[in-house]
C-alpha positions in Angstrom: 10.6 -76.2 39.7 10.3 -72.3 39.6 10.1 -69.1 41.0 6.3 -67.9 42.0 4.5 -65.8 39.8 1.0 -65.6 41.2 2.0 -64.7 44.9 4.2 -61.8 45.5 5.5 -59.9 48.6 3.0 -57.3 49.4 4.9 -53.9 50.3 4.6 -51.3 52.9 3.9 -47.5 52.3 5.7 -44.3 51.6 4.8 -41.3 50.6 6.1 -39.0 48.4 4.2 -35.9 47.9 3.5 -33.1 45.5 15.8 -80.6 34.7 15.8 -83.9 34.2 13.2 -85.9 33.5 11.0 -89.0 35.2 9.4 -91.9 32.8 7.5 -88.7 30.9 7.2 -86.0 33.0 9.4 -82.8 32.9 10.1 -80.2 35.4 12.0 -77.1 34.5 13.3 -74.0 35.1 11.7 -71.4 32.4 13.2 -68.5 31.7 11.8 -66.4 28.6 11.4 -63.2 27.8 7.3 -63.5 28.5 5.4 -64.5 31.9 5.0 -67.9 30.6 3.4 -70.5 32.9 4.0 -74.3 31.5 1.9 -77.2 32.2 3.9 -80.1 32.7 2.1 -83.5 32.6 2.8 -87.6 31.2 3.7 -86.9 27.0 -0.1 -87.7 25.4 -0.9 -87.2 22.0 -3.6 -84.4 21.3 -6.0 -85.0 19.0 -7.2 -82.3 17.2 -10.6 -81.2 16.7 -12.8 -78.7 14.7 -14.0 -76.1 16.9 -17.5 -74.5 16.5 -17.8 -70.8 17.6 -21.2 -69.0 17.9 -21.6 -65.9 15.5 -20.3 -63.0 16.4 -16.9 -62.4 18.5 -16.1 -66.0 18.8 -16.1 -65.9 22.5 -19.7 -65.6 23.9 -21.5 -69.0 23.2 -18.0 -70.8 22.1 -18.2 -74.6 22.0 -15.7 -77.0 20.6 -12.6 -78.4 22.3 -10.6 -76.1 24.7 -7.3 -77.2 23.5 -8.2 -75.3 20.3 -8.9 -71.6 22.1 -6.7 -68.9 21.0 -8.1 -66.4 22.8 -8.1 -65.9 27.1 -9.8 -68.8 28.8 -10.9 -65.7 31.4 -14.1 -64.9 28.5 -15.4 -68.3 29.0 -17.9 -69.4 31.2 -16.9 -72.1 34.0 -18.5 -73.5 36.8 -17.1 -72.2 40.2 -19.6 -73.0 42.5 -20.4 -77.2 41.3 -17.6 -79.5 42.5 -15.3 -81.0 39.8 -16.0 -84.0 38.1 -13.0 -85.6 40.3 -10.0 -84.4 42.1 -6.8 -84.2 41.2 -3.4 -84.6 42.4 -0.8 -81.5 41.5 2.0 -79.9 41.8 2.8 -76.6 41.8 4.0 -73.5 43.3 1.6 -70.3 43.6 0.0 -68.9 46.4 -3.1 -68.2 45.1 -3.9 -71.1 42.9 -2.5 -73.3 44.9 -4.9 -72.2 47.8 -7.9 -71.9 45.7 -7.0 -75.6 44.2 -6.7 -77.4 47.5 -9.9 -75.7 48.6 -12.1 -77.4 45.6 -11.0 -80.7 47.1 -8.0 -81.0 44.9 -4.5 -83.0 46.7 -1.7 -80.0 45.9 1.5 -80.1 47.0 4.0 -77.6 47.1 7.7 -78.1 47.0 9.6 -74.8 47.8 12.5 -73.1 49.5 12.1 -72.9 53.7 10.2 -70.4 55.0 12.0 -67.4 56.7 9.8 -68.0 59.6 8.4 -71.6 61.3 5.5 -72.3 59.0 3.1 -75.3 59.7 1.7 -77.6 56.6 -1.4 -75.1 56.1 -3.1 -75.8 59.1 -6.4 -76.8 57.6 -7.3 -80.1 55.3 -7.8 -78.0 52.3 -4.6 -76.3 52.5 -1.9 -77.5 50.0 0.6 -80.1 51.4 4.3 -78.0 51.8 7.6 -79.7 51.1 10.5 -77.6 52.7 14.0 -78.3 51.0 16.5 -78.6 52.8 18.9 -75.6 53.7 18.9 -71.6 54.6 15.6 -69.7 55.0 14.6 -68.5 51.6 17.6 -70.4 49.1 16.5 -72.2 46.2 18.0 -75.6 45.5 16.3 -76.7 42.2 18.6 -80.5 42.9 16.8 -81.1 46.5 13.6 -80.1 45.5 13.4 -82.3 42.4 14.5 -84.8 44.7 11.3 -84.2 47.0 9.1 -84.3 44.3 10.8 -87.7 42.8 9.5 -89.3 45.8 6.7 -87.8 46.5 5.6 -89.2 43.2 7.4 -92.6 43.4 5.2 -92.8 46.3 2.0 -92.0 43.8 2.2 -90.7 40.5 1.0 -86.9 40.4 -1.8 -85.9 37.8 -0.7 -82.5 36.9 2.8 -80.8 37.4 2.9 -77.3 37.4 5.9 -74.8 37.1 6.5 -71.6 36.0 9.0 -68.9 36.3 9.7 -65.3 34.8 12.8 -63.2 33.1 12.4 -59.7 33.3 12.8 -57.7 30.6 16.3 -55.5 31.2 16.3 -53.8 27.6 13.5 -51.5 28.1 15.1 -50.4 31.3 18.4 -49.5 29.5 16.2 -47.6 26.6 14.0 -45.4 30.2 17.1 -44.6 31.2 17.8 -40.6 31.4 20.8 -39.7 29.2 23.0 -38.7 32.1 22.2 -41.8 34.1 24.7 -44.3 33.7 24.6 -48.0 33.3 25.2 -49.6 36.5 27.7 -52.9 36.2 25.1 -55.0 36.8 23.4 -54.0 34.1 25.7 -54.5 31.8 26.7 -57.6 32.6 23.0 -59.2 32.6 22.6 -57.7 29.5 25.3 -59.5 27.8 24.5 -62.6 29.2 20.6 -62.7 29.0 20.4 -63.3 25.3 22.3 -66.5 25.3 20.6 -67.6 28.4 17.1 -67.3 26.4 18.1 -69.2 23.3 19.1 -71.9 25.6 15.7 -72.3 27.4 14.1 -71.6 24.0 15.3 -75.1 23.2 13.5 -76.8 25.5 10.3 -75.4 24.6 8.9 -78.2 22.3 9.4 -80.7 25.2 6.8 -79.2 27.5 3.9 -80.6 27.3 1.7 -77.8 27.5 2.3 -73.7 27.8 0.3 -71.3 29.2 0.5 -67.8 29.1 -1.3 -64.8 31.0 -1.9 -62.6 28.0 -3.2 -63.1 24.8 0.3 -61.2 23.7 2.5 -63.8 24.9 0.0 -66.8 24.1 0.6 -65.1 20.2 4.5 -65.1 20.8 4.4 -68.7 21.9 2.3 -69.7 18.6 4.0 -67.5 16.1 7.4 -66.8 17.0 8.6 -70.2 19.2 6.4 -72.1 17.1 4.2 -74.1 19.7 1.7 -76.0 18.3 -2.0 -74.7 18.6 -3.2 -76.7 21.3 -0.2 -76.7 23.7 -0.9 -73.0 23.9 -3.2 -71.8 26.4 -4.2 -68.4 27.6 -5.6 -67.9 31.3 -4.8 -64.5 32.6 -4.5 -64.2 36.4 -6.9 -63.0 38.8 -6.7 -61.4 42.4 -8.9 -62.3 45.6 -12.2 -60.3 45.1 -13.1 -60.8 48.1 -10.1 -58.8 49.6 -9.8 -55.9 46.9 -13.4 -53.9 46.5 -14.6 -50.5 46.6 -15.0 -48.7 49.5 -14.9 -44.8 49.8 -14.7 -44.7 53.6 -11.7 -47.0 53.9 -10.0 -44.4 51.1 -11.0 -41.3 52.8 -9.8 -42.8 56.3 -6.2 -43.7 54.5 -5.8 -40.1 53.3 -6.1 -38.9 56.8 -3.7 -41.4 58.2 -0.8 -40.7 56.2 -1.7 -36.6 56.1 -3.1 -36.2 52.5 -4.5 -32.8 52.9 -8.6 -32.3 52.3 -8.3 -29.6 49.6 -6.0 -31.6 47.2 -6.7 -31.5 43.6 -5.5 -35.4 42.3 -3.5 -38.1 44.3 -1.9 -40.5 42.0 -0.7 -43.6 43.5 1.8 -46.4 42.9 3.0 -49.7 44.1 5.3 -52.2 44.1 9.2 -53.2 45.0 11.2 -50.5 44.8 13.2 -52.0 42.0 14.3 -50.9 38.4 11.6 -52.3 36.0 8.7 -51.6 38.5 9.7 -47.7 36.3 9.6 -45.7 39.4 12.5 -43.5 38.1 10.5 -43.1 35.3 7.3 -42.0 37.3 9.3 -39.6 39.6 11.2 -37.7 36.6 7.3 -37.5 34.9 5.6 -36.3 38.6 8.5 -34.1 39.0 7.2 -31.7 35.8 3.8 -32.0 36.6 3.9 -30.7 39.8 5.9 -27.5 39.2 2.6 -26.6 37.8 -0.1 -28.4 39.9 1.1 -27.7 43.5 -2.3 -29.5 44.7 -1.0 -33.1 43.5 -0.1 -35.9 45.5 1.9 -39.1 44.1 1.8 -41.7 47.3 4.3 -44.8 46.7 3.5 -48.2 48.1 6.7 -50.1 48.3 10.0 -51.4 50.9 8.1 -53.9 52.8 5.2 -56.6 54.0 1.6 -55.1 53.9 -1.6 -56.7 54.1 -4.2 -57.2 51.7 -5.7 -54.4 54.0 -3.9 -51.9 53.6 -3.4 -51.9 50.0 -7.0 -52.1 49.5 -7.2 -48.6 51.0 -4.6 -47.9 49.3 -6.5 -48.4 46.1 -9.4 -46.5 47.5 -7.5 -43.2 48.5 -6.2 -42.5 45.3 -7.5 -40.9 41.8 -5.5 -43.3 39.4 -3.5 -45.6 39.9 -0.1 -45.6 37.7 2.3 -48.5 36.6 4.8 -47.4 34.9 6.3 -50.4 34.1 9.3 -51.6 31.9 8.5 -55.6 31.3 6.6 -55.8 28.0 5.1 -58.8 28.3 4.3 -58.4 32.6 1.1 -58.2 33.8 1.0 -57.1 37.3 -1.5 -57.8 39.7 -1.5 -54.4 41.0 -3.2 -53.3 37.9 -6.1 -55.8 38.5 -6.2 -54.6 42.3 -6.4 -51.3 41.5 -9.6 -52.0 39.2 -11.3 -54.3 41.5 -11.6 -51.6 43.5 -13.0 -49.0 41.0 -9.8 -47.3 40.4 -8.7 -45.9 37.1 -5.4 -47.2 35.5 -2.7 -45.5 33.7 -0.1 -47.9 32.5 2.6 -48.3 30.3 1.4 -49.2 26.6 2.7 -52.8 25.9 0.8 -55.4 24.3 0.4 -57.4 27.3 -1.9 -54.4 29.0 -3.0 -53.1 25.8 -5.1 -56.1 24.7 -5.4 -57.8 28.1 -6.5 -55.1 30.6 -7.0 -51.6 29.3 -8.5 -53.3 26.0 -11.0 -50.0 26.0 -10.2 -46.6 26.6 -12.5 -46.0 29.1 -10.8 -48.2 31.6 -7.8 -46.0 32.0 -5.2 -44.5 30.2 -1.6 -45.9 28.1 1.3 -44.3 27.6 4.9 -45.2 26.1 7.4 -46.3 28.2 9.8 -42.6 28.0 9.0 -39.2 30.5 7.3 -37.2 28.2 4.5 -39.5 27.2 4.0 -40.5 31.1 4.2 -36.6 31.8 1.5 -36.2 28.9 -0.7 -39.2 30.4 -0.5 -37.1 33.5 -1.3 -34.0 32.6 -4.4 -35.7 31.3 -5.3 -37.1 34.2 -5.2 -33.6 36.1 -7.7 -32.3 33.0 -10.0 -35.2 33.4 -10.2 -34.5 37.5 -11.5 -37.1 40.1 -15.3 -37.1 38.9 -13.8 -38.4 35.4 -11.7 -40.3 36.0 -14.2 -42.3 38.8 -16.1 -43.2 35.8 -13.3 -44.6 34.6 -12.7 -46.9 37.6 -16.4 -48.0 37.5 -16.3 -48.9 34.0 -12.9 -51.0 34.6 -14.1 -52.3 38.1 -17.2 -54.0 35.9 -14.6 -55.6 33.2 -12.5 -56.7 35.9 -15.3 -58.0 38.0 -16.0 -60.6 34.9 -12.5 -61.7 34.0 -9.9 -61.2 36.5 -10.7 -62.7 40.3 -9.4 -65.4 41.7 -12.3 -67.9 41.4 -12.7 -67.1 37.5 -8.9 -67.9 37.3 -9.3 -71.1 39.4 -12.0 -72.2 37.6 -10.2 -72.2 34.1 -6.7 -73.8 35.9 -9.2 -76.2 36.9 -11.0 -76.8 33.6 -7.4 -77.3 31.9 -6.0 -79.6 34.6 -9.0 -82.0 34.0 -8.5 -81.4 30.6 -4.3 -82.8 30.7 -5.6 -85.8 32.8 -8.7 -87.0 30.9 -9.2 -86.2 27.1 -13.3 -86.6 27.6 -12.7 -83.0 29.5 -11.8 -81.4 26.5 -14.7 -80.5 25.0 -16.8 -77.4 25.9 -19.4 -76.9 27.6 -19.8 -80.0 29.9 -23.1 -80.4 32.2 -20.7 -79.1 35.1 -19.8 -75.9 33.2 -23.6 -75.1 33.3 
């Protein structure tokens, strides 16, 4: 099993201002140097078939077979209001897919660490099934939970296995570094070791059945530098709750009061996420540090250091100008960054290809910048230039791209489509009467 990429721990606010292997199936650990999410399901042969694209970009009116895509699933259209053609029985391990899954009638079960508080089995029918491993709240035993899953489907085989895990990216955190900043031990040591440790899982790569990646940048890596075959690559990039993350200028203008953002200020810039090295937050202070030596009337406000709801981060989104992500994982793709445009607010993140040809994919979404002080400082200083009436174009413009390819039904639908897909070789081709 692995470590959960599409739920993560929401944070709370500060402010800062001015494995083995059963019959065919495989579960593993993967750790790469990409967000890499891989499909696990009974060996079958793939038979490949021409695909025939409409004129034009070779994504609006595609047909053919889907295992033959090489660009984001996320452009095609998929049903998300029909029911599927039958339900399926998965495992997997991500909030919320999982939910979303369980919800369109499909059995998922979910075999994870125990909870650090009493947690029930989802309450509801069309909530996914837990499995609790045995041991201390929060400890990951990879041995007892493959163990739980052997039974689980000695008892009756599963469909779809689903695991999926993520290395982050250490060198570009050594490069951000200021000069006088040294290397703590702990970097050092990872760095030494991480190298090895990706060659290793590297190895394993041609034995999973099927890959999918969350950018078209790491679907490309997969193909051209690991050498996947074509159709056991598959790009579906996530998606956040829509319902949950939305424009709303009240909610915005409310949060400003309630953590003392004064009327008369010129920008507020906002960030979130774990207060951790490659979230870039050193890199971000050093940069807001210049800028507001000569723009007193700026405000950076930091989300981070704890639990917050949904909520609160959605007037979060609201109360700020632009939101930046200054991020050091090249090939990360955070969901704050699709928050922050569901709800119509600009984006200014760090230029790597992941972001570059996945979300900011037109300039008028937001703004990129290299991952060093001065180009964040420049990206900045643009920002202040471009004031809020700019720069709310911006967030409308991204809000409607985001709208179309990055909620949580679109990504649903296309985990879906693929799932049906790895179990039945009839749901390969595209369209299907039940896309209509």
């Amino acid at each position: 099993m692995a470590t959960v990429g599409h739920s993560r721990l929401k944070k709370s606010p500060t402010m800062v201002s001015s494995l083995s292997s059963v019959r065919t199936i495989i579960i593993c650990l993967l750790v790469v140097a990409l967000p890499t999410v891989v499909l696990l399901h009974r060996r079958q042969e793939l038979v490949s078939a021409a695909c025939a694209s409409a004129p034009g970009s070779g994504k609006a009116g595609w047909a053919g077979d889907l295992r033959r895509i090489h660009f984001c699933w996320n452009h095609l259209r998929f049903s998300e209001g029909n029911s599927p053609p039958e339900t399926l029985k998965i495992a997997r391990h991500a909030l919320t897919l999982h939910s979303a899954l369980a919800r369109r009638g499909h059995r998922v079960h979910v075999f994870t660490s125990p909870p650090v508080e009493a947690a029930g089995n989802g309450g509801a029918a069309a909530m996914p099934e837990l499995h609790f491993i045995k041991g201390p709240a929060g400890e990951w035993r990879p041995n007892d939970a493959w163990s739980l899953f052997k039974a689980e489907d000695d008892r009756e085989p599963f469909d779809v296995v689903h695991s999926e895990s993520i290395l982050q990216s250490l060198l570009f955190q050594a490069v951000a570094q200021s000069p006088e900043e040294p290397f703590s031990p702990d970097l050092n040591s990872t760095l030494h070791g991480q190298p090895l440790k990706v060659v290793q899982e590297i190895a394993f790569f041609k034995d999973y059945t099927h890959h999918v990646a969350i950018t078209d940048s790491g679907g490309d890596m997969l193909r051209d530098v690991y050498q996947i075959p074509d159709d056991r690559v598959h790009v579906i990039a996530n998606g956040v709750d829509e319902e949950e993350f939305s424009p709303d200028e009240n909610l915005g203008r409310s949060f400003r009061e309630e953590i003392g953002v004064p009327a008369n200020a010129t920008l507020v810039m906002g960030a979130a996420g774990r207060l951790v090295r490659d979230k870039g937050h050193s890199l971000l202070h050093r940069a807001f540090s210049r800028l507001v030596k000569y723009h007193p009337g700026m405000y950076l406000v930091v989300m981070g250091l704890g639990p917050i709801p949904p909520a609160k981060l959605k007037a979060f989104y609201n109360a700020i100008d632009v939101f930046v992500n200054p991020t050091l994982r090249p090939q990360g793709l955070d969901l704050t960054l699709m928050e922050a445009m569901q709800c119509g607010t600009p984006i200014m993140a760090t230029r790597f290809p992941s972001i570059k040809g996945t979300l900011i994919v037109d300039e008028e979404f937001g703004h990129l910048f290299a991952p060093n002080v001065e180009a964040l400082a420049e990206a900045l200083e643009t920002a202040v230039r471009e004031g809020p009436r700019r720069l709310a174009e911006r967030g409308r413009a991204g809000r409607n791209y985001a709208a179309s390819m990055f909620t949580a039904r679109k990504m649903t639908a296309a985990y879906e489509r693929l799932f049906l897909c790895i179990k039945r070789e009839s749901y390969c081709s595209y369209p299907l009467h039940f896309d209509l």
